[in-house]
N, C-alpha and C positions, 0 to 999 in steps of 0.2 A: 506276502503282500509287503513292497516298501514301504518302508518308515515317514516318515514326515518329517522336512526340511526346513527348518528355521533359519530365515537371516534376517538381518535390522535394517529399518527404514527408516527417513522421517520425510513428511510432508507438514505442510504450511499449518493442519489441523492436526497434527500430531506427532508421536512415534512409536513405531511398532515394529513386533515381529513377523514379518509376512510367513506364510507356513504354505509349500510346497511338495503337491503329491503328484506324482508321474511327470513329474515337471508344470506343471497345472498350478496356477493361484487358489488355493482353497480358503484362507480365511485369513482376515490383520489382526491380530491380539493384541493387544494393547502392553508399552512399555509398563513395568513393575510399577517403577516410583511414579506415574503418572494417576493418582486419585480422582481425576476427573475425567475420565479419557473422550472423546469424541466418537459420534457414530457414525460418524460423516466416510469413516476409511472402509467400512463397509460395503460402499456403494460403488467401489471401485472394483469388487471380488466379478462381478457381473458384467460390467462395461467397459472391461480393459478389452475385452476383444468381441464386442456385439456387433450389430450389424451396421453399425453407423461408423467402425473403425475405415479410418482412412488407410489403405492397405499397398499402395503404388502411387507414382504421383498420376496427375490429370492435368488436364488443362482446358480450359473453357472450350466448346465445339465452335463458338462464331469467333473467340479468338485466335484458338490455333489455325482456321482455314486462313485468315489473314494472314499469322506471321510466319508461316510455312514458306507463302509466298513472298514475303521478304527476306527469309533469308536464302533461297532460292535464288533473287533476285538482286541483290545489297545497293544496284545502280535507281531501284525504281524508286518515288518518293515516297516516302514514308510519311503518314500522318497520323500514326497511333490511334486513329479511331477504333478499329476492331468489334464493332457489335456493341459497342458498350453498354446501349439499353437493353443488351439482354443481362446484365448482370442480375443474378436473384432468382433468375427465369430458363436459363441457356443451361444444356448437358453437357455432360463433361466425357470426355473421353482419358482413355489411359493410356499416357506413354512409359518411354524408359525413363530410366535416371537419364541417360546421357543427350537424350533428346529434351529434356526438362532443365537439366541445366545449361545445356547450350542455349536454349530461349532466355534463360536469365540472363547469364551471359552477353547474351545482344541488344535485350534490351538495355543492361544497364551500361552497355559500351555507348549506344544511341542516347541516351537520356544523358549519360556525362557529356559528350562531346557536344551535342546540343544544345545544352540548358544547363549546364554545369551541375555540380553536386548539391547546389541550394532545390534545386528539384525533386530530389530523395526526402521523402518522406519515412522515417525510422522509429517514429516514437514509442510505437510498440510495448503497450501499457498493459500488465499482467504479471499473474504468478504461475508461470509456468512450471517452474521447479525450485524448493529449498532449498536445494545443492548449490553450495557453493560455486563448483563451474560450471555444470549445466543450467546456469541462469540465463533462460532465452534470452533477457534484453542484455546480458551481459555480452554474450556472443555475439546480436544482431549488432551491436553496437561497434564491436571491436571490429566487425569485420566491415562494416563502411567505415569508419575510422582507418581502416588499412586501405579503401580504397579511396579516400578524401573527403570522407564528410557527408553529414544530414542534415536537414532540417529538423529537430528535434520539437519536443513536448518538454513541461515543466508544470509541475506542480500537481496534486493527485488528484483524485475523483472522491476520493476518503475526505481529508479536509484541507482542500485548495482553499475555498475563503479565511481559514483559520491561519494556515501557514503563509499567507500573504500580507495580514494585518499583524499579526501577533509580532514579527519581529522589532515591527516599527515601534507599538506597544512596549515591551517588555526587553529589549535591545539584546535579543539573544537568537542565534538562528534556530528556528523552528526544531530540528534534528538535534540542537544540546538540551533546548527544552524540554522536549520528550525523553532523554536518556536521561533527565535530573531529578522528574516528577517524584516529590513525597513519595516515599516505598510503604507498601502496605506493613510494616512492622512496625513504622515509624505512626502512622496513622494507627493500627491497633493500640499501639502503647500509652500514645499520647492526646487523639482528639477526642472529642466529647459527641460533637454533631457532625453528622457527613449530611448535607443538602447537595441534591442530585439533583441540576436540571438535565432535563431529556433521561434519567435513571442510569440504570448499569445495566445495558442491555448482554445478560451472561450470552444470549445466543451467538453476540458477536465474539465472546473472549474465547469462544471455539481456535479461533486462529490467529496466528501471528503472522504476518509479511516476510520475517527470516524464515519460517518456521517454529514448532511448537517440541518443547523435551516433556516439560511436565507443565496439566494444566491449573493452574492455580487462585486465581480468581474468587472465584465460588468457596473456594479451601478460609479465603480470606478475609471474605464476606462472613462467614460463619463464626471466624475467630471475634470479629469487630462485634458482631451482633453479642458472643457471648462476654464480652469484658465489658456490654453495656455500654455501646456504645448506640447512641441513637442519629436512626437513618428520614430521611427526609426526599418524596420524590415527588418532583415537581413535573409533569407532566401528562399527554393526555394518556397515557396507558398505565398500568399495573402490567409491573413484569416478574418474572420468575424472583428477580433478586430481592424486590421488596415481601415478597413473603417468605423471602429465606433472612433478611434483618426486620423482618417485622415495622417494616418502615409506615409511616406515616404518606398519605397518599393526599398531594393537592393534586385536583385535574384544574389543568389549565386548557384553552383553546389554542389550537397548536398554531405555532407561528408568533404568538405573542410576548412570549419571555422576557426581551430585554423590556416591555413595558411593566413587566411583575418586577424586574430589577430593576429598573429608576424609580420606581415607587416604593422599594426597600431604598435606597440610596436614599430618599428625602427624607423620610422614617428618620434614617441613621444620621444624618445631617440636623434637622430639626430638631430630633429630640437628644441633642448633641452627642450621639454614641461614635462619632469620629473619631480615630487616632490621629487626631493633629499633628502630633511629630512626626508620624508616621510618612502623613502627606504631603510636609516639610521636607524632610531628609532624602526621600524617596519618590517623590513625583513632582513634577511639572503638569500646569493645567487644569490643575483643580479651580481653580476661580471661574475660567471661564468655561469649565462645566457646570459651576453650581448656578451660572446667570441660566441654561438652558434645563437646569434640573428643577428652578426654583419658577421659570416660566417668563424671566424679561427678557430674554431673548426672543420668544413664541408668543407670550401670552399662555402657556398653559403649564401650570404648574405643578409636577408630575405627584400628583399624591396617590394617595390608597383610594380613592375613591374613583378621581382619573385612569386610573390602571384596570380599575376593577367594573368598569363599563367595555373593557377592552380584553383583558384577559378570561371574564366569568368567575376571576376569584374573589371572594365577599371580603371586603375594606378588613375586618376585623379580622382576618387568618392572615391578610398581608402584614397588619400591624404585629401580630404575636410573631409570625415567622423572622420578622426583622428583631423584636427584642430575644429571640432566641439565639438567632445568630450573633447577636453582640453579646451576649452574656454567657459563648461556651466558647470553647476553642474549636473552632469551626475549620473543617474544610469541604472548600465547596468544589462542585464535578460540574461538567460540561459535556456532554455527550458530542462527538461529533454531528451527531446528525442534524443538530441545531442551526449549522452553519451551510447544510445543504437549503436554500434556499436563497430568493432575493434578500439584500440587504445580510448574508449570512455572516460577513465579519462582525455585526453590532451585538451578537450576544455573547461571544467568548472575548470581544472586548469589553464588555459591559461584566462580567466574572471579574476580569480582570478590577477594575473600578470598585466595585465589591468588596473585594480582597482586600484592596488597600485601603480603603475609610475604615475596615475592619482593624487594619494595622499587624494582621497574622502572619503576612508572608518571611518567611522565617526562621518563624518558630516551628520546631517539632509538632505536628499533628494540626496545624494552621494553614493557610493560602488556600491556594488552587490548586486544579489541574485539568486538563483537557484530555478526555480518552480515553479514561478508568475504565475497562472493561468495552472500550471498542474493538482493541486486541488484548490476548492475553497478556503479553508482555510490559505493557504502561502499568508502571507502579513495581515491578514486580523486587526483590532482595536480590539482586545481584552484583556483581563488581564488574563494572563495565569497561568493557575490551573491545579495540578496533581491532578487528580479525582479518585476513589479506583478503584478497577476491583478483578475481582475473582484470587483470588490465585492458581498460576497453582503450586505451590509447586517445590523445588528443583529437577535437574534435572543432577543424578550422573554419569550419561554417558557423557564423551565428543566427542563423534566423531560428526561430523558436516559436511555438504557442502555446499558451496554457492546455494544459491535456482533454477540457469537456471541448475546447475549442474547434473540436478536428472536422465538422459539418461547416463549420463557417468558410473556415480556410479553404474546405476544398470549392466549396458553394462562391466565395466572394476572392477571389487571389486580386491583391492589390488592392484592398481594401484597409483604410486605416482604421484601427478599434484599441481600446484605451486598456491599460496594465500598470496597475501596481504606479501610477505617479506618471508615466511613460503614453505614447502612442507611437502604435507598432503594426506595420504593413503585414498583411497575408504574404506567405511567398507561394508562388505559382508552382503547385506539386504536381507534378507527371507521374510519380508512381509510388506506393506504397505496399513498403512491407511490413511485414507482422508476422509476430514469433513471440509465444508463451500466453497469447490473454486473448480477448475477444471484445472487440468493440460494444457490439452488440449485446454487451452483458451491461455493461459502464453507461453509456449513452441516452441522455435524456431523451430525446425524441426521436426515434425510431424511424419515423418515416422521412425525416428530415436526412436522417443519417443514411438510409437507402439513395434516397434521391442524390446526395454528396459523394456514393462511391460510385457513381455514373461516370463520374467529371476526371478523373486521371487515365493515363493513355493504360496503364497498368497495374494492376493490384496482386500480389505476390504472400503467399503465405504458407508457412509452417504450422502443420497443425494434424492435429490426431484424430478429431473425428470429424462426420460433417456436419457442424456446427454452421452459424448464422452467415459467419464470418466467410467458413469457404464458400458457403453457397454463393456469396456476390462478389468471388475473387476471380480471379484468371488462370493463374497457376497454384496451384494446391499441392505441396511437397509435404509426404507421411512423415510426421515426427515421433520418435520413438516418447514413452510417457515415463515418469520419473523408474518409474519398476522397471525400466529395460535397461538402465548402463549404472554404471557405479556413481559415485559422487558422495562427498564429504558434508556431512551436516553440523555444520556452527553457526552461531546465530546471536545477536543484539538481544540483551534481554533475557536471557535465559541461559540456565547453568549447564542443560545439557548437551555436548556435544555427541555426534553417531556417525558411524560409516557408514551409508549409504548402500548396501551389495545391490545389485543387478539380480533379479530376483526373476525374470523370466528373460525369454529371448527375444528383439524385438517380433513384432507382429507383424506378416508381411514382408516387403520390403521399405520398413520407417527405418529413419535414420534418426542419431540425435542431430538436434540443433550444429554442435561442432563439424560432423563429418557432413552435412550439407554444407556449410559454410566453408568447411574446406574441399569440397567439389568445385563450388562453384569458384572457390579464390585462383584455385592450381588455371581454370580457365582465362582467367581474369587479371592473370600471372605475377598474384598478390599473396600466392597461397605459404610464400617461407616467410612472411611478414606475420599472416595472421595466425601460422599456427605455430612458428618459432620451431621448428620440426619436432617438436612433442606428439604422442597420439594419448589416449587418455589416461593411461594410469602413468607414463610421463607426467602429463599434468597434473594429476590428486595427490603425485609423491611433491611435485615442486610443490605448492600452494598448501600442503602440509608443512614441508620445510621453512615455508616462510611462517606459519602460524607457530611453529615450534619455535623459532627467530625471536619473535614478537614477544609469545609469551616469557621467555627468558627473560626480556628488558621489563616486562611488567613484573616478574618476579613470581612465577610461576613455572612449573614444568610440564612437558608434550610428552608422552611415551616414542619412542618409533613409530614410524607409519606403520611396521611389520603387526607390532602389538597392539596397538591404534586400533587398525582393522579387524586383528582376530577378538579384541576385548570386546567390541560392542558398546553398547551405552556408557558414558560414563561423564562425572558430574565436577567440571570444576568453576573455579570463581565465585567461591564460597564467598558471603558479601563483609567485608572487613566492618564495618558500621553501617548504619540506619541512614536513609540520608531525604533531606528534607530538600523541596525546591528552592535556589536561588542563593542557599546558606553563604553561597560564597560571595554572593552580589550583596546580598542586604541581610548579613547575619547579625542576631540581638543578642543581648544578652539578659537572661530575665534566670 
């Protein structure tokens, strides 16, 4: 009987050893130093090749009868209609590669020359892969960038209303904010009270968007809890993490919070617990917050009692949680989830607010943060390193939309809707592709979002099984899944980096993301542009070399890629100090 084949992986929920019998996926064990591992890599042992695996491409049956006959025909007119209300509904048939991407190919010769490149739709929002180059959008993106450009997406589904007010707030882009946040060693050591609005939801610290080496979170949570540190959770659920710190449980009625924090904020005003120098040194604005806090600006003046007809929490828990929070060294959490809703910027700016009447931000074991156990990676001890990534190349289109946007834009094109300070037109999309994620998973309204994939001449996707997505797409090209090709695991937030092995064959005939991209470029005859003539492990040895590059100037060493790949797991960017958010904007000294 053959032995059993261990090689290393990591996805977005972890890192593992995948173990391979007759060449067969039989089980993920979980990397060594990972104490929290996830069971989520589980569930892949099963549905890497079930029956819903995309296995050849297709193409829609009332689309392809259409575009057969154009290209047949190249003189007749063309109107991209194609059956479009059968998307969701219509069977698909199976062609070749070479009949599959020749339809690409003519579609997007017709959609450039007609409509220009602001009609490509690219935004293409998901985690398709932790690998460093097989990052779908990194690819989708490089390769319209070689062909001239998308209309792109901005800003995430995770927390868009956050990353959109918070800079304005706190004068730092969203992305350093989150690489600065208080580190949980820093918070063990030195805070007293953690208040959690919306909790620490552990389910989410399952994964990180780089991906995950070790999870730690939970490891952290347990440290805080035993050095006596006390937890505090404001919201309407009890979750795993407050009975693992033995937290204190206020329910509030969801949706209400920043009314719980203006009426801490008058509390700490009135009963004069402000840092006035604080407020001084470090903020603008305060006055004419306190006319809307104090009620001459409304008429209503935001007390514990005010709050407490609104939130369901009784005036008296509002009053104690406010002198608690002044009289420890407090740091207070934000859950993103807070901010998914109307009005969602007013409660992580209103933290904000918080913070500083407190006068913490700072200090060791003081401030804020946003996102403590939404991924694993926020908070975590490491020494932060910009690590190379494939170059998607400039990208000379500017139209854009926000990423929940994509039902409007395709429902309304030429419609003017407001952003971030700005008013900013739909651009009129013809065709949309997608590669690494799924609408349909992200997307508030469901049927809305059906009804909006009607409306372009073409919808085009990469993708591994038949998910929501192919089912209302046109052309459906197999993507191989992270376990079919090699690729390099380094990541934001975490110490571990891994090689990636190819740990089966693909399934079918799926490709990855690259070798379709470079099918269709060689057509499109953009294909020495987009692939620089590298083919894959060309490119995991470049894109090592530039990481070995890198680390040197940071003052670190990369083994060879030879020893790299055969060593497996291994752990650097050990974290030189502890580090508190903002230290460098408004550090004290106390």
């Amino acid at each position: 009987m053959p032995s059993k084949i261990r090689k290393p992986t990591s996805f977005h929920w972890g890192s593992y050893y995948a173990e391979i019998e007759n060449d067969k996926l039989v089980a993920m064990r979980p990397y060594e130093n990972d104490k929290d591992p996830s069971s989520i890599a589980n569930g892949i042992i099963d549905s890497i090749d079930d029956d819903l695996r995309i296995k050849v491409p297709h193409v829609r049956k009332g689309y392809l009868r259409e575009i057969r006959k154009e290209l047949a025909n190249s003189k007749m007119a063309l109107t991209g209609k194609r059956a479009r209300d059968k998307r969701g509904s219509d069977s698909f048939v199976p062609v070749s590669w070479d009949e599959a991407t020749d339809i690409v190919a003519f579609e997007l010769n017709r959609i450039k020359k007609k409509y220009k490149n602001k009609a490509f739709f690219a935004g293409s929002y998901g985690w398709g892969s932790a690998g460093r180059f097989h990052h779908a959008q990194s690819q989708l993106h490089r390769f319209f960038n070689s062909y001239g450009g998308y209309t792109r997406s901005v800003n995430t589904y995770s927390y868009a209303a956050s990353e959109t007010i918070m800079p304005h707030v706190i004068g730092l882009s969203y992305r350093k904010f989150l690489d600065t946040h208080t580190d949980w060693n820093n918070i063990k050591d030195n805070s007293q009270l953690i208040v959690m609005f919306g909790g620490l939801p552990l389910k989410n610290s399952q994964v990180t968007s780089g991906g995950v080496g070790k999870h730690t979170t939970k490891d952290y949570i347990k440290k805080c809890e035993k050095k006596g540190i006390k937890f505090i959770n404001v919201s309407p659920m009890e979750m795993e993490a407050d009975i693992i710190s033995k937290a204190e449980w206020i329910k509030i009625r969801p949706g209400t919070d920043t009314a719980l924090m203006l009426s801490l904020a008058f509390i700490l005003e009135t009963e004069s617990l402000v840092d006035r120098e604080f407020i001084s040194k470090y903020c603008v604005g305060y006055n004419k917050f306190l006319k809307y806090l104090k009620g001459v600006s409304d008429g209503k003046a935001k007390t514990p009692f005010w709050a407490s007809k609104i939130t369901g929490i009784p005036s008296n828990t509002i009053y104690n949680l406010a002198k608690k929070m002044s009289t420890n060294r407090t740091m207070i959490t934000g859950a993103w989830a807070l901010q998914r809703q109307q009005y969602g910027e007013q409660p992580h700016w209103m933290i904000t607010v918080l913070a500083c009447m407190l006068g913490q931000i700072g200090m060791p074991g003081g401030g804020f943060g946003l996102g403590y156990s939404a991924e694993n990676g926020i908070g975590n001890p490491v020494q932060y390193h910009k690590w190379p990534a494939l170059d998607q190349f400039k990208n000379t289109v500017s139209d854009f939309i926000p990423v929940a946007r994509i039902s409007d834009m395709l429902l309304e094109p030429g419609e003017i809707f407001p952003y971030n300070g700005k008013e900013i037109k739909y651009p009129d999309i013809k065709l949309v592709y997608w590669a690494g994620g799924n609408p349909f998973h992200h997307q508030m309204n469901l049927k809305k979002l059906v009804k909006a994939f009607k409306q372009p001449d073409s919808i085009i996707v990469n993708e591994i099984w038949w998910n929501s997505l192919a089912r209302h797409s046109d052309i459906v090209l197999p993507a191989t899944s992270s376990l079919e090709k090699n690729d390099i695991g380094i990541r934001h937030w975490d110490q571990t980096i891994s090689p990636m092995h190819k740990i089966i064959e693909p399934i079918g005939e799926s490709k990855s993301d690259y070798e379709i991209f470079s099918s269709i470029s060689s057509k499109l005859n953009i294909k020495d542009k987009f692939t620089e003539n590298r083919n894959e492990d060309q490119w995991l040895k470049y894109l090592w070399s530039e990481a070995k590059e890198s680390a040197k100037e940071a003052g670190f060493n990369l083994p060879e890629f030879e020893k790299f790949w055969k060593n497996g797991f291994q752990e650097v960017l050990s974290p030189k100090k502890t580090n508190y958010f903002v230290r460098r904007i408004c550090k004290r000294s106390y």
